[in-house]
N, C-alpha and C positions, 0 to 999 in steps of 0.2 A: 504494500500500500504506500502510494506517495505522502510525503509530509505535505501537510495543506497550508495556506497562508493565513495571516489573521484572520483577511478578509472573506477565505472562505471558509476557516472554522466558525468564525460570527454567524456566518450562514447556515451551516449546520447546525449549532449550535440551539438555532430558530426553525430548523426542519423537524429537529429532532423534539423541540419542543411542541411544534404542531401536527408534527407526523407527517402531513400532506397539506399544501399547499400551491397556490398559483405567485406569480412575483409578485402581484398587486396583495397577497398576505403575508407575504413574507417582509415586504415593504415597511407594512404597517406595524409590525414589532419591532420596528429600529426606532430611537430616541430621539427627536427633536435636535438637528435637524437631520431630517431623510439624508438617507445617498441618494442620487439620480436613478430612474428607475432603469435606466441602459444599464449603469456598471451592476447591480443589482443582476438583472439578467444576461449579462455577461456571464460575471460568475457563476451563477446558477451550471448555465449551459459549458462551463470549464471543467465542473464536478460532476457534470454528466459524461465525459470526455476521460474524465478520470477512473471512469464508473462507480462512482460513490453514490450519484443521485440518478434516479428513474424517474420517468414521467410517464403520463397517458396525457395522447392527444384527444382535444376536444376542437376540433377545425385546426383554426390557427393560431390556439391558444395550447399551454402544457400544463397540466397540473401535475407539480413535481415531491417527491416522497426519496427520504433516506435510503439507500441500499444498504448501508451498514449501521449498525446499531451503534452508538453513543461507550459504549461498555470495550465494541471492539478497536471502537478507535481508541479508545483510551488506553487497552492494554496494549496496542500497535506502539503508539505513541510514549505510553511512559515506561515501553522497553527500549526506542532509542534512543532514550532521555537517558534511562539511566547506562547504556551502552556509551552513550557520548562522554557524557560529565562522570561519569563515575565508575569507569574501568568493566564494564557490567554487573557491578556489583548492590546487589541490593543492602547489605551491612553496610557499606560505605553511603548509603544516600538517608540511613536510619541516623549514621553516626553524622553524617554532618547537620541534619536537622534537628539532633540532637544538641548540638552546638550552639541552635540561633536560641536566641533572647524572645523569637517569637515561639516556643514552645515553651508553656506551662507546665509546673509542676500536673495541674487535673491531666490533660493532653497524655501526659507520660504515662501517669496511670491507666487511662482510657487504652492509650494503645498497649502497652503491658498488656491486658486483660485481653482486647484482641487477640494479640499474639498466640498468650494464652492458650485462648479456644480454638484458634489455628491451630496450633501444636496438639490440642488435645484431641482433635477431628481427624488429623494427619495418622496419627497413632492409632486411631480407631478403626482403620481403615484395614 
């Protein structure tokens, strides 16, 4: 799977949340002010090209819907995240976020316990 740009994970990001869509809906969940509705569907029609998004034709209009679930891009993505920045190591991307100032003592705990129940499902298996 290709890596996507801002502009069209933003997009997805609003596929995924309406599921299916025409540009003129997808439009409308963007924040004051709009993009143009050309680059709009520009993009659209890029991530179809990429085969990420599908559409059905109605004339000469598309109503267009996610081919990949939100879940998949995710684990695509925050495996070459952690392949890039962090040797592919998922202990090294726990210990550096363990590092920042933005995790909380509760955070730690929460994921400990995660962890946790990972480990104890793992085993169960």
């Amino acid at each position: 799977m290709e890596t996507l740009t801002k502009a069209e994970e933003r997009i997805m990001q609003i596929l995924w949340d309406i599921e299916r869509g025409f540009v003129k809906d997808i439009l409308e969940q963007f924040p004051d002010p709009k993009p143009p509705y050309n680059s709009v569907s520009t993009i659209v029609r890029v991530l179809v090209k990429k085969n990420i998004v599908g559409y059905n034709s109605y004339g000469n209009t598309h109503q267009y819907y996610p081919l990949i679930s939100k879940e998949e891009y995710s684990q695509e993505f925050l495996g070459r995240f952690v392949n890039n920045y962090f040797e592919g190591s998922f202990k090294k991307l726990v210990h550096f976020f363990s590092q920042s100032d933005k995790v909380d003592t509760d955070d730690v705990s929460e994921i400990m316990d995660m962890l946790k129940d990972i480990q104890d499902q793992k085993e169960g298996q």
